[in-house]
KEDO-196657 format. One record per residue (C-alpha): residue number from 1; residue in three letters; chain; y, z, x. Coordinates in nm, 4 decimals. Example, Ala and Ser with C-alpha at 12.3 -4.5 7.8 and 13.67 -1.06 7.14 Angstrom:
2
site pos 1&code ALA&unit A&v -0.4500&w 0.7800&u 1.2300
site pos 2&code SER&unit A&v -0.1060&w 0.7140&u 1.3670
//
This chain:
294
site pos 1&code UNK&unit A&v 0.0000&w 0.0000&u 0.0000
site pos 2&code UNK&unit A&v 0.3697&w -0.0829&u 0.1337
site pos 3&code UNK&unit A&v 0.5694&w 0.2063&u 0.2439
site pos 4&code UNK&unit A&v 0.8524&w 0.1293&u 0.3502
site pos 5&code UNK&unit A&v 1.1266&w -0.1389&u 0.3479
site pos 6&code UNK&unit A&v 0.9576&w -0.4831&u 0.5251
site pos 7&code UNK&unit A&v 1.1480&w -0.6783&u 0.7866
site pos 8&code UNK&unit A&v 1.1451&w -1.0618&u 0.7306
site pos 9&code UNK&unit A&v 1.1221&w -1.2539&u 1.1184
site pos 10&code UNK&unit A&v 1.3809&w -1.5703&u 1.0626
site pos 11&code UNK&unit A&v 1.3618&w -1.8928&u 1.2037
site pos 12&code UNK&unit A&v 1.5361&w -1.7982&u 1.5198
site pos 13&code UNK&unit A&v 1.3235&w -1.4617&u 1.5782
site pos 14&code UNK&unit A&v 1.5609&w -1.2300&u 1.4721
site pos 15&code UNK&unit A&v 1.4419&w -0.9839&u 1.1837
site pos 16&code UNK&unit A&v 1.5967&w -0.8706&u 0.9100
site pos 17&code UNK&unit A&v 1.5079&w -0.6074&u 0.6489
site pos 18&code UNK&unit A&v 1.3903&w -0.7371&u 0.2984
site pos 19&code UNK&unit A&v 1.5794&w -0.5111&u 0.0690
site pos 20&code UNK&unit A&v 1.9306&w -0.4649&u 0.0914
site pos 21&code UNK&unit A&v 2.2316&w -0.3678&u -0.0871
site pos 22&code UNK&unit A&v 2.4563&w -0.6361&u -0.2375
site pos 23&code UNK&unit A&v 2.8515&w -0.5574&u -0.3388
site pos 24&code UNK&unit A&v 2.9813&w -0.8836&u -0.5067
site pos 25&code UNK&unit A&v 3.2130&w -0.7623&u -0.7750
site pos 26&code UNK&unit A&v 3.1976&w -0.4063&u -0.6070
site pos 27&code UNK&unit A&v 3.5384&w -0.3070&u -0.6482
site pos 28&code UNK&unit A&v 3.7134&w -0.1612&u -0.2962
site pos 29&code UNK&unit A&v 3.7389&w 0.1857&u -0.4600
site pos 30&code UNK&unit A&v 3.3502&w 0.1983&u -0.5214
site pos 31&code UNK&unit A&v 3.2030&w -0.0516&u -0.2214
site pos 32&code UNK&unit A&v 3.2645&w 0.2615&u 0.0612
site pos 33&code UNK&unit A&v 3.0520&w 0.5036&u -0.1595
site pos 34&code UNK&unit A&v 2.7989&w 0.2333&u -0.2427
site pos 35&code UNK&unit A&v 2.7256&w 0.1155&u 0.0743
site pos 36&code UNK&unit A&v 2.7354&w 0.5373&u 0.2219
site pos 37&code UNK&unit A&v 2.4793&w 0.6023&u -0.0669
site pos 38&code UNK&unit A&v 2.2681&w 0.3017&u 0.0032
site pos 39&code UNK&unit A&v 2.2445&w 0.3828&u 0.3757
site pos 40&code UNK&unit A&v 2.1758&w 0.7228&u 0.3296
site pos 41&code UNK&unit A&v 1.8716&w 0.6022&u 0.0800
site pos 42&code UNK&unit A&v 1.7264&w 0.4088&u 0.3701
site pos 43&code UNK&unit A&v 1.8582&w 0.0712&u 0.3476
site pos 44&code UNK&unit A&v 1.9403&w -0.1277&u 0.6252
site pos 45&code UNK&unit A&v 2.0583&w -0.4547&u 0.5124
site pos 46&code UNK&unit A&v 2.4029&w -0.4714&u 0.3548
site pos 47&code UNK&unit A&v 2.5356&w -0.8139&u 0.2209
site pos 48&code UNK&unit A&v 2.8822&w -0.8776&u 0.1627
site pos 49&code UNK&unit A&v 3.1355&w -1.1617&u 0.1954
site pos 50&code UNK&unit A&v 3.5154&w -1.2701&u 0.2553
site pos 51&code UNK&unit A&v 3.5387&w -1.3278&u -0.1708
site pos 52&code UNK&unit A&v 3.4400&w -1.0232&u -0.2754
site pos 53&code UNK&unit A&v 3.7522&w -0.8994&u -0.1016
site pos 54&code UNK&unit A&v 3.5532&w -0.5552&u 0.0196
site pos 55&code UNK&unit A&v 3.4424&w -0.5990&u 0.3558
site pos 56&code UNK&unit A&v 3.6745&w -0.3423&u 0.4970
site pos 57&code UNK&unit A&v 3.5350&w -0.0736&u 0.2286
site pos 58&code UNK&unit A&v 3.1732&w -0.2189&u 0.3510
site pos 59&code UNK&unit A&v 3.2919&w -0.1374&u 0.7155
site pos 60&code UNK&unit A&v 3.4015&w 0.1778&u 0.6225
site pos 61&code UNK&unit A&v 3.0988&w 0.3066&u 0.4399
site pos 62&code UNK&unit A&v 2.8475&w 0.1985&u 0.7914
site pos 63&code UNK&unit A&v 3.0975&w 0.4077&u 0.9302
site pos 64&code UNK&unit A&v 3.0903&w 0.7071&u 0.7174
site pos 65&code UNK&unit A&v 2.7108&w 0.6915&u 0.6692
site pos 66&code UNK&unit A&v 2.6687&w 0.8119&u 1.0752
site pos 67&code UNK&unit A&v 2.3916&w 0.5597&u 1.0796
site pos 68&code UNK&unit A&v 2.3731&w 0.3615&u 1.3917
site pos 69&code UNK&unit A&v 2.5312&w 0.0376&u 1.4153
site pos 70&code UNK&unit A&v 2.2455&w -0.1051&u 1.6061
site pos 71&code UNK&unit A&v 2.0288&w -0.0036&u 1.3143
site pos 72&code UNK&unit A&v 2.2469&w -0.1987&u 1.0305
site pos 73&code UNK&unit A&v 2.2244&w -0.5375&u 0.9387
site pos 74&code UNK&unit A&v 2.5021&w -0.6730&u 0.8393
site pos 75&code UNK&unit A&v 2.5642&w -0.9695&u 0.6353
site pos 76&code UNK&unit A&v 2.8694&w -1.1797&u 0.5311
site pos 77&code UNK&unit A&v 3.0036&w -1.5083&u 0.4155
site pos 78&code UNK&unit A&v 3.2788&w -1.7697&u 0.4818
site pos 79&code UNK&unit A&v 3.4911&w -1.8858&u 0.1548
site pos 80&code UNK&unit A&v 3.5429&w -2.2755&u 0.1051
site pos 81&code UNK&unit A&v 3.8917&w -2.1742&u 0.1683
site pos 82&code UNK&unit A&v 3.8002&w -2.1336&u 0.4984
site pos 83&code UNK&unit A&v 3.6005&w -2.4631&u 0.5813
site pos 84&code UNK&unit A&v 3.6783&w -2.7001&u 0.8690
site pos 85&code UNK&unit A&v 3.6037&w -2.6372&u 1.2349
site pos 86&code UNK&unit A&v 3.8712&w -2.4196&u 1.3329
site pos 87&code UNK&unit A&v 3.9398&w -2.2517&u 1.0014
site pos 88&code UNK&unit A&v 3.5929&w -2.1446&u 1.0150
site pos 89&code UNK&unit A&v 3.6310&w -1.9530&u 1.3221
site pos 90&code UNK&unit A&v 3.9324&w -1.7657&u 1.2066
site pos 91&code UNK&unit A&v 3.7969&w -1.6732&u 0.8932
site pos 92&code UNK&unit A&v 3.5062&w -1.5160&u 1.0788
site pos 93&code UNK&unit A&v 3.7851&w -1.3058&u 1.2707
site pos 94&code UNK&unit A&v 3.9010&w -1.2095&u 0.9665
site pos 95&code UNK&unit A&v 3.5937&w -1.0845&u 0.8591
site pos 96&code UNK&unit A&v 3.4788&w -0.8969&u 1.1688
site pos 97&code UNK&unit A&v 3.8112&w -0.7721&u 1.1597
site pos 98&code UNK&unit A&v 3.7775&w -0.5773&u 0.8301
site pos 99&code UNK&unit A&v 3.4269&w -0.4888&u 0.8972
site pos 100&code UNK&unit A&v 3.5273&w -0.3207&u 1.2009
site pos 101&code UNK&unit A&v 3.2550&w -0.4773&u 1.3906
site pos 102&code UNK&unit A&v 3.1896&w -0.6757&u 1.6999
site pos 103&code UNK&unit A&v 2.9275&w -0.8896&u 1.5960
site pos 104&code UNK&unit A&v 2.7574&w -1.0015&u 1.2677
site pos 105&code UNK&unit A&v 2.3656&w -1.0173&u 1.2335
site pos 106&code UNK&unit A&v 2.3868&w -1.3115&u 0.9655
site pos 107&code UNK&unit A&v 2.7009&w -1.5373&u 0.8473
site pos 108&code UNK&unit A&v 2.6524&w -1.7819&u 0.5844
site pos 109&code UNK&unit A&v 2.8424&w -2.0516&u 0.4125
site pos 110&code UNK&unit A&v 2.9343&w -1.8886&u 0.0576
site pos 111&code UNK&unit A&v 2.9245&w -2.2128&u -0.0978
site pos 112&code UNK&unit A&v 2.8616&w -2.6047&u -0.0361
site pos 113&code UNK&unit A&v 3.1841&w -2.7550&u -0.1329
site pos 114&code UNK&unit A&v 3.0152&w -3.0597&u -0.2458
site pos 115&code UNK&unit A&v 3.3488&w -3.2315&u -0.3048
site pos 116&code UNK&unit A&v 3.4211&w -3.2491&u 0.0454
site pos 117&code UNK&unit A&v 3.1037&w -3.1967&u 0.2244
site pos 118&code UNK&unit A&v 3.2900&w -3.3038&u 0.5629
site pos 119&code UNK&unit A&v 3.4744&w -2.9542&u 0.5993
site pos 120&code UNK&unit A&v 3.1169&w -2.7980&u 0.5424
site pos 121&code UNK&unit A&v 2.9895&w -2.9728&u 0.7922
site pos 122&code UNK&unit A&v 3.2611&w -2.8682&u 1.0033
site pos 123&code UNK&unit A&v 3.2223&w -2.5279&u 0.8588
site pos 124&code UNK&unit A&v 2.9047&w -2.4831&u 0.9883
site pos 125&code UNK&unit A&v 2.9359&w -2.6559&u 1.3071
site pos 126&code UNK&unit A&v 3.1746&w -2.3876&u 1.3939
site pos 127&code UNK&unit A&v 2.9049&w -2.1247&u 1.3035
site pos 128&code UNK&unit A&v 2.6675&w -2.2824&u 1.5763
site pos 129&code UNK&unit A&v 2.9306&w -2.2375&u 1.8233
site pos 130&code UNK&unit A&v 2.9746&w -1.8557&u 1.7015
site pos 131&code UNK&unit A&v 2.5857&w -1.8386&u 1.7286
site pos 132&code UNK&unit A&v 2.5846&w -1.9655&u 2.0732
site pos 133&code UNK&unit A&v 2.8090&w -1.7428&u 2.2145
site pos 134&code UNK&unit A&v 2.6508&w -1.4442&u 2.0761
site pos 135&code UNK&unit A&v 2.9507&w -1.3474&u 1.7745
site pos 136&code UNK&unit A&v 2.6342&w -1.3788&u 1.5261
site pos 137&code UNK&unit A&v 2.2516&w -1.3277&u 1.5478
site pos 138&code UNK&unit A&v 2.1978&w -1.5297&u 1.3276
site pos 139&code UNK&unit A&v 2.3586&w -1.8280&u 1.0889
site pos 140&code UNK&unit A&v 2.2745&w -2.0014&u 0.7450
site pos 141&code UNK&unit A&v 2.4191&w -2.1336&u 0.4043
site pos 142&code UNK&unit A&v 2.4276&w -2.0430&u 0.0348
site pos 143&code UNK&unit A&v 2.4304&w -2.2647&u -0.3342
site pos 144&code UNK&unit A&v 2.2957&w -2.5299&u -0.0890
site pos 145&code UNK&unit A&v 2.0693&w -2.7824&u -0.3219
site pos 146&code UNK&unit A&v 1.7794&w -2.9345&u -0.1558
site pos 147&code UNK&unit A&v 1.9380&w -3.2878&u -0.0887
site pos 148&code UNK&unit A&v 2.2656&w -3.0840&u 0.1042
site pos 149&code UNK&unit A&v 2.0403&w -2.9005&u 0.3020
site pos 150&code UNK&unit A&v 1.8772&w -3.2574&u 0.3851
site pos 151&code UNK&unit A&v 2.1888&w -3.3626&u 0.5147
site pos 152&code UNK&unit A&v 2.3150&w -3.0805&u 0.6677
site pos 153&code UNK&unit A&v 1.9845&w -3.0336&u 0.9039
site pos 154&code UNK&unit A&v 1.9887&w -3.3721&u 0.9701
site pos 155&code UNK&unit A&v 2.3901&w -3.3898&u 1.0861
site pos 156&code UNK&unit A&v 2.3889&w -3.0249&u 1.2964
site pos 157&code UNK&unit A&v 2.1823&w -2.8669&u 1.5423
site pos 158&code UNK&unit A&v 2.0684&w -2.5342&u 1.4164
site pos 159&code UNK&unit A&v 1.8653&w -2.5152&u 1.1127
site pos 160&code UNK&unit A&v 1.9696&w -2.2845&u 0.8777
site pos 161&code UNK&unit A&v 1.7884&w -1.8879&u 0.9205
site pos 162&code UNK&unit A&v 1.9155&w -1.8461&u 0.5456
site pos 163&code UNK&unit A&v 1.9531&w -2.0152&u 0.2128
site pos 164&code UNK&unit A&v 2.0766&w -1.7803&u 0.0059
site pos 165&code UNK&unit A&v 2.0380&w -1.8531&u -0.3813
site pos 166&code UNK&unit A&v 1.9916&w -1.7543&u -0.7338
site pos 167&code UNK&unit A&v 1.6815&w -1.6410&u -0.7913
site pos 168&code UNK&unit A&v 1.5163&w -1.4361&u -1.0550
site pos 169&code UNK&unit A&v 1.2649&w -1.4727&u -1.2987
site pos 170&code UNK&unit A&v 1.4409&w -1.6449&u -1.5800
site pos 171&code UNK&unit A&v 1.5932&w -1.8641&u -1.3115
site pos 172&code UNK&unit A&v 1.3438&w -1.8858&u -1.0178
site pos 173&code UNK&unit A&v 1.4475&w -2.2181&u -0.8924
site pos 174&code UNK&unit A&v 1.0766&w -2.3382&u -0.7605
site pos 175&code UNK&unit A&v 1.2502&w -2.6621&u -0.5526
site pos 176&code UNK&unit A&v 1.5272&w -2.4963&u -0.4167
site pos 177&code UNK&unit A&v 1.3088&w -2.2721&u -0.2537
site pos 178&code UNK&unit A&v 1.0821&w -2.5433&u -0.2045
site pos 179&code UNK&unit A&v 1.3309&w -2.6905&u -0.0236
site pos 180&code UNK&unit A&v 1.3816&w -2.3904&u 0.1919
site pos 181&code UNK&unit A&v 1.0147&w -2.3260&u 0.2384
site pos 182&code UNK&unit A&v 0.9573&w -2.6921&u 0.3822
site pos 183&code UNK&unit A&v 1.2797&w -2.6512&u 0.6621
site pos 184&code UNK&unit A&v 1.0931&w -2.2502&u 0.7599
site pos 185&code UNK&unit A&v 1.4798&w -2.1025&u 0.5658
site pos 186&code UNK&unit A&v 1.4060&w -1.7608&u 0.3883
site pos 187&code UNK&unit A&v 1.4830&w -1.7920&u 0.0383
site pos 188&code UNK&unit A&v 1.7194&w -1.4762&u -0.0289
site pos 189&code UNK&unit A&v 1.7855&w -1.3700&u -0.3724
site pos 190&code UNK&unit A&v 2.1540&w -1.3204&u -0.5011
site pos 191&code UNK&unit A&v 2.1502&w -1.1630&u -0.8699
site pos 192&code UNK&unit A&v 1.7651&w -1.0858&u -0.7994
site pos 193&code UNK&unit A&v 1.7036&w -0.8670&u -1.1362
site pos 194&code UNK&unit A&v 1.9141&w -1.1280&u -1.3247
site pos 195&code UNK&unit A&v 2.2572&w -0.9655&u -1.3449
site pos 196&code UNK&unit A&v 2.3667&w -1.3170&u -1.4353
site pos 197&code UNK&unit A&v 2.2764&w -1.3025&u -1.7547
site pos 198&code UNK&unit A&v 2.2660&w -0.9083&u -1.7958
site pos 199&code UNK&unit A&v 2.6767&w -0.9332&u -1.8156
site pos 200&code UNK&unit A&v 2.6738&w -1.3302&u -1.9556
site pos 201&code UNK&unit A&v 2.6207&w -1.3978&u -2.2785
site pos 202&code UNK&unit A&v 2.2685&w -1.4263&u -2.3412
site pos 203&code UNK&unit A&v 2.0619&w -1.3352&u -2.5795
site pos 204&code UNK&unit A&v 1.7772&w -1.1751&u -2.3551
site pos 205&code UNK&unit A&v 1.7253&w -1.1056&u -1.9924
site pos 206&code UNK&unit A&v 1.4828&w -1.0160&u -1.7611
site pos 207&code UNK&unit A&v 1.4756&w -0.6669&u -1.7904
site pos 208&code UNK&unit A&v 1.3604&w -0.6518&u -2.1324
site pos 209&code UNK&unit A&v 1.1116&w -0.9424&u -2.1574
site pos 210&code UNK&unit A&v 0.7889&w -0.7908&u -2.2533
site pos 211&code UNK&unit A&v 0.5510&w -0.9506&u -1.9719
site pos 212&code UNK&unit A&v 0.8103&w -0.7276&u -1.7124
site pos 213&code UNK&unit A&v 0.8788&w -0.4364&u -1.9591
site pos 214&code UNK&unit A&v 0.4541&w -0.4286&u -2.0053
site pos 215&code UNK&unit A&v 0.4087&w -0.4335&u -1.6416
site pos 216&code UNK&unit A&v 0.6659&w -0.1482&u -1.5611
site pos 217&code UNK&unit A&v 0.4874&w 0.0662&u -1.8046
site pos 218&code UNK&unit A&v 0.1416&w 0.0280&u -1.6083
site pos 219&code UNK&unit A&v 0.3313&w 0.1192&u -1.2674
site pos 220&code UNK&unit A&v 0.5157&w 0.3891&u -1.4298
site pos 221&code UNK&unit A&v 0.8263&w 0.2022&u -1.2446
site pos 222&code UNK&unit A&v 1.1377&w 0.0588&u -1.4422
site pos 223&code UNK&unit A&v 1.1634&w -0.3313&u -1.5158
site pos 224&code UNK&unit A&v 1.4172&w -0.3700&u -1.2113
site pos 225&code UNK&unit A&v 1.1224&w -0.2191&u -1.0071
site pos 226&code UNK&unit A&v 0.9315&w -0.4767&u -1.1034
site pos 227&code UNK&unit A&v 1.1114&w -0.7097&u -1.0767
site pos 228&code UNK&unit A&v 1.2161&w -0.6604&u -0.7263
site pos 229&code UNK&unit A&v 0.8471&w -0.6365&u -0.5907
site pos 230&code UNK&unit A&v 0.8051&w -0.9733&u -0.7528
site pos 231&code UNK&unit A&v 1.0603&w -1.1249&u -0.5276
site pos 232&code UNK&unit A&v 0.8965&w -0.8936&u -0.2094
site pos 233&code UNK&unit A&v 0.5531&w -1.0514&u -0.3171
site pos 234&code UNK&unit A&v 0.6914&w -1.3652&u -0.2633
site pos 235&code UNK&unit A&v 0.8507&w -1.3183&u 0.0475
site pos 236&code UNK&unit A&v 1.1893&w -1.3451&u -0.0535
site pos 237&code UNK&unit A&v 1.5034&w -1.1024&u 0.0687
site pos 238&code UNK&unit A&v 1.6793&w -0.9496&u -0.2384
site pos 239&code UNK&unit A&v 1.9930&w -0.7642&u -0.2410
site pos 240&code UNK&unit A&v 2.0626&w -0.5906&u -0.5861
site pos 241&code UNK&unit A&v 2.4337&w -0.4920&u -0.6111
site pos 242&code UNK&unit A&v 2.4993&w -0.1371&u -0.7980
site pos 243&code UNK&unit A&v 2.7359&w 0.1473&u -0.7287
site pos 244&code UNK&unit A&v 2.5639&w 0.3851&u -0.8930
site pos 245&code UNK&unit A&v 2.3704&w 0.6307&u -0.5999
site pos 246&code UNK&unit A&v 2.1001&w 0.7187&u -0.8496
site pos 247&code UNK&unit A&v 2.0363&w 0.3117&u -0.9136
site pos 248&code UNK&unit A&v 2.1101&w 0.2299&u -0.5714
site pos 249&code UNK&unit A&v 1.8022&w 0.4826&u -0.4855
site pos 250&code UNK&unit A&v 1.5857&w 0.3655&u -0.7781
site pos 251&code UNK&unit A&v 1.5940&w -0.0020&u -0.6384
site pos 252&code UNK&unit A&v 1.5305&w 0.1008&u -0.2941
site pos 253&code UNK&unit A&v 1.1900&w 0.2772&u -0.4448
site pos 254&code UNK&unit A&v 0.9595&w -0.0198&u -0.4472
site pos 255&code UNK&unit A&v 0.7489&w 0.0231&u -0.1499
site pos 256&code UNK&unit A&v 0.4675&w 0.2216&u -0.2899
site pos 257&code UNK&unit A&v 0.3066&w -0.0480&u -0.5457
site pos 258&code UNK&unit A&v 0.2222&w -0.4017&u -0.5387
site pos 259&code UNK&unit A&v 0.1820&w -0.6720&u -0.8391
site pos 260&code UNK&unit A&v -0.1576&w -0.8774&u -0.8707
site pos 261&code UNK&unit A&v -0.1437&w -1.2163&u -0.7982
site pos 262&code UNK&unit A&v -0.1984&w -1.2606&u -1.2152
site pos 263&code UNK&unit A&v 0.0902&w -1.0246&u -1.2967
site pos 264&code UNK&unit A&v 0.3079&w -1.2144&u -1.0148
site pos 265&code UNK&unit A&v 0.1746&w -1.5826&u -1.1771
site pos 266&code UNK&unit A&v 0.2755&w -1.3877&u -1.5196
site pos 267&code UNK&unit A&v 0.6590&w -1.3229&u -1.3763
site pos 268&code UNK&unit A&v 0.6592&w -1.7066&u -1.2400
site pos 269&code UNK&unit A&v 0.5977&w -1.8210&u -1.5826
site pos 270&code UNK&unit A&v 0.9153&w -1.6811&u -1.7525
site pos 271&code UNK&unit A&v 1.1027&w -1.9185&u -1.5709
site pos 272&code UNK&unit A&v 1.3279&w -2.0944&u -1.8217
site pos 273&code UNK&unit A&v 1.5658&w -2.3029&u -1.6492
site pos 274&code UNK&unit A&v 1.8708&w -2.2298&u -1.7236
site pos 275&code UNK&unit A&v 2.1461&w -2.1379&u -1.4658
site pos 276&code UNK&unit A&v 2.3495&w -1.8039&u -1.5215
site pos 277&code UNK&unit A&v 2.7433&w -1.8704&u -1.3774
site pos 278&code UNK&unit A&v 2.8511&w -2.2082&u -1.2540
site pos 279&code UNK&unit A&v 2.6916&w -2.4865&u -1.0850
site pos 280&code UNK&unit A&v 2.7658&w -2.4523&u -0.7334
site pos 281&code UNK&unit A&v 2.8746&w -2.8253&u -0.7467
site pos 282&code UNK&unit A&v 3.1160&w -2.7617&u -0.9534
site pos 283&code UNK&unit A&v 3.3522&w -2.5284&u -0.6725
site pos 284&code UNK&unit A&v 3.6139&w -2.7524&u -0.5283
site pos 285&code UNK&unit A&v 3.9027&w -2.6552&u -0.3475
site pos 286&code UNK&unit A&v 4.1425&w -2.7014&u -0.6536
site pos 287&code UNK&unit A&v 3.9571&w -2.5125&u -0.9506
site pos 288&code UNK&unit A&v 3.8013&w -2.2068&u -0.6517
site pos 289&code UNK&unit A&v 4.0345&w -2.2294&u -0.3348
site pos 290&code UNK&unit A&v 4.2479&w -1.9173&u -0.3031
site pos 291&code UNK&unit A&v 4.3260&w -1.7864&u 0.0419
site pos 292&code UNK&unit A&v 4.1453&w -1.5154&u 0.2363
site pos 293&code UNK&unit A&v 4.3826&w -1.2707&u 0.3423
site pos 294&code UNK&unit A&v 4.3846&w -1.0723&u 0.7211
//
């Protein structure tokens, strides 16, 4: 039986923990005490990015947690505002300067800016450089669909570590990680118990469909439980995102049951589809572009 959080080995060797804590829409005020609380719990992995406009807060609860830096993985992500070669490499100043840190374990691109795939192209070039000189461990992308990947591996020289994307089990997204799976990218879950359409409006989610609800009862566990050994059986990093300590806890405490491979088939099967927010596609720089501040 699994005891304790797993580390993932990426592409390039380095490892990174399985579980972590996510903070989009953490507001500043709560992201310090989130990220304290979630380090305290035993995470390692902390996920953040340049949008969510709390990366000094995140900095500031590593700090306040006394937890080794050497022991923290941290993870951020450049905003399309920031594409292009050299805008790139400020915008990662900008983020290591609110984290308070001297080096990043994983930087991503949030978002493909399909519109003008050039500057993500640049974007990411600039990355490799950062990864070359040792400013990050490790580099990769997010929203990327399975033809930009394609393109992107075949115009730089690093292949993505990471593809982070929306996964959960109403929207599991088989060929996206497909995609990822072919190229040796981890798949990493963003809104991994379906938060997407916990706060849309939808008429169910995944935390009270019966095949999850049924399974949770058998484990004892809640559904979120569930549903975040699903994406563990898989292989998949997931970072929920909760400021609550007592739910921040709850979703760390998944390491002492497993799923069948029928009640894992069972969780595939719910897939229906249907994306919760907007299609990544859809970001340009006129309708998401707003400027990342110092």
């Amino acid at each position: 039986m699994p005891k304790q959080n797993p580390y993932i080995t990426l592409n390039n060797g380095v490892q990174m923990p399985a579980l972590g804590l996510g903070v989009y829409q953490s507001s500043p005020k709560d992201t310090t005490a989130a990220v304290d609380a979630a380090l305290r719990a035993g995470y390692r992995l902390i996920d953040t990015a340049a949008a969510y406009f709390n990366e000094r807060e995140v900095g500031e609860g590593i700090r306040q947690s006394g937890i080794d830096r050497s022991e923290i993985f941290v993870e951020t992500k450049l905003w399309i505002s920031d594409y292009g070669y050299d805008e790139a490499l400020r915008g990662f100043e900008k983020s290591i300067g609110k984290l308070g840190v001297d080096q990043v374990d994983l930087l991503l691109l949030h978002q493909p800016l399909a519109a003008d795939f050039e500057k993500t192209i640049a974007a990411y070039r600039a990355i490799e450089k950062l990864l070359a000189d040792g400013r990050v461990r490790a580099i990769g992308v997010s929203n990327q669909t399975p033809a930009q990947l394609e393109e992107l591996i075949s115009r730089t020289s690093v292949v993505p570590a990471v593809n982070q994307i929306q996964v959960h089990p109403y929207y599991s997204q088989p060929e996206w990680r497909a995609a990822n799976t072919r190229h040796g990218i981890l798949t990493q879950s963003w809104s991994p118990i379906g938060g997407s359409y916990i706060y849309g409006d939808y008429e169910k989610n995944p935390l009270e469909d019966s095949v999850i609800t049924e399974i949770a009862a058998k484990y004892a566990k809640t559904p979120a439980q569930v549903i975040l050994r699903w994406h563990l059986e898989h292989g998949f990093s997931a970072i929920p995102k909760s400021v609550k300590a007592h739910r921040i806890a709850e979703n760390f405490d998944v390491f002492d049951f497993t799923l069948t491979s029928e009640e894992v088939a069972a969780i595939d099967a719910l897939d229906t589809g249907v994306r919760g927010g907007p299609d990544p596609d859809s970001l340009t720089l006129e309708n998401y572009g707003f400027p990342i501040p110092a």
